[in-house]
N, C-alpha and C positions, 0 to 999 in steps of 0.2 A: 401408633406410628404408621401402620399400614393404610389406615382414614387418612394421614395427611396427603399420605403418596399416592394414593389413589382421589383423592379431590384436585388436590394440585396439578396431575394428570391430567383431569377431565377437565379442571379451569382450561388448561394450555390446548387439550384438544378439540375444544369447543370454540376456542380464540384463533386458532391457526388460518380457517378458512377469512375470517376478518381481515387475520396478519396480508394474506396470500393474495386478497382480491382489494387493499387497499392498494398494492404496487401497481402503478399504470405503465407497463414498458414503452407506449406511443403507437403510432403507427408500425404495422410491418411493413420492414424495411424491402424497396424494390431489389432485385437483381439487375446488377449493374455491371453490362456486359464490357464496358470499356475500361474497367479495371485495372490498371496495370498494377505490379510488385512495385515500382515507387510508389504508388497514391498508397498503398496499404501498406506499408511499410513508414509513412507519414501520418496517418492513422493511428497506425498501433503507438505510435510515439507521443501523440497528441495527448491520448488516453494515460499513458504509463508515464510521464514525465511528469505529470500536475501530483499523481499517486507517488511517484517516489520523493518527489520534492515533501509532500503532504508526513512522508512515512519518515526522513530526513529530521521534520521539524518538530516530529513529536520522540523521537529517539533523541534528541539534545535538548529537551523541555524532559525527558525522564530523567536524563545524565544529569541537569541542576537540581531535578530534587532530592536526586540520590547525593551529590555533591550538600544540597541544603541537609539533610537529614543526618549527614553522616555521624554530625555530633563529634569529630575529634577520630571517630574508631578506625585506625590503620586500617581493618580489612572491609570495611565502609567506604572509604576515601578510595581506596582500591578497586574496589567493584563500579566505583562513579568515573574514577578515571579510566578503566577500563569500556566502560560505557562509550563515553568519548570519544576513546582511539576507536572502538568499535564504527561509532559514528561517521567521525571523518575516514576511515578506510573505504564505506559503505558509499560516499560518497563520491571519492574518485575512481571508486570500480562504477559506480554511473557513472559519472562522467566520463570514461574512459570508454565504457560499452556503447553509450548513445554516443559517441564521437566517430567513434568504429566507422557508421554507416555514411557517413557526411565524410569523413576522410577516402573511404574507399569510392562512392559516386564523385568526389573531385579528381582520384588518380584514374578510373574508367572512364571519366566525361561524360555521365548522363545527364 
């Protein structure tokens, strides 16, 4: 047992620097002094919107397999329909949160 855990080990720590130096992040990025809290605030939204959509579509792709699997079992059916509601609740607390910022720059007028 301890040869596995200690091979398995050295597999993954002998692999990490491979894992670590095949990510290429791009260029470093300039300092961008004309920044303003809109443009990054646009930004972060760019980024987090495609993610939550992404995180949306695989939490209703889990809920039908749990819905497929249930096989009849009340507390099966239960756990998928609760999935669901989980889902859509998950979803208009997004779209309620990224609405926030668009409703509040329309009553300020930026």
């Amino acid at each position: 047992m301890n040869k596995k855990i200690i091979s398995v080990a050295s597999a993954v720590m002998l692999a990490l620097p491979v894992l670590t130096l095949a990510f290429n992040p791009g260029p470093i990025p300039t300092s961008n002094a004309g920044l303003t809290i809109n443009q990054l605030v646009d930004i972060l939204f760019s980024i987090l919107w495609p993610v939550a959509v992404a995180f949306f579509i695989v939490m209703f792709v889990i809920a039908g397999f749990l819905f497929a699997t249930a096989g009849g079992d009340p507390d099966k059916t239960k756990g998928a329909r609760d999935a669901v509601i989980y889902g859509a609740v998950g979803v208009v607390v997004a779209l309620v949160a990224f609405s926030i910022v668009f409703v509040l720059r329309n009553l300020v007028g930026v």
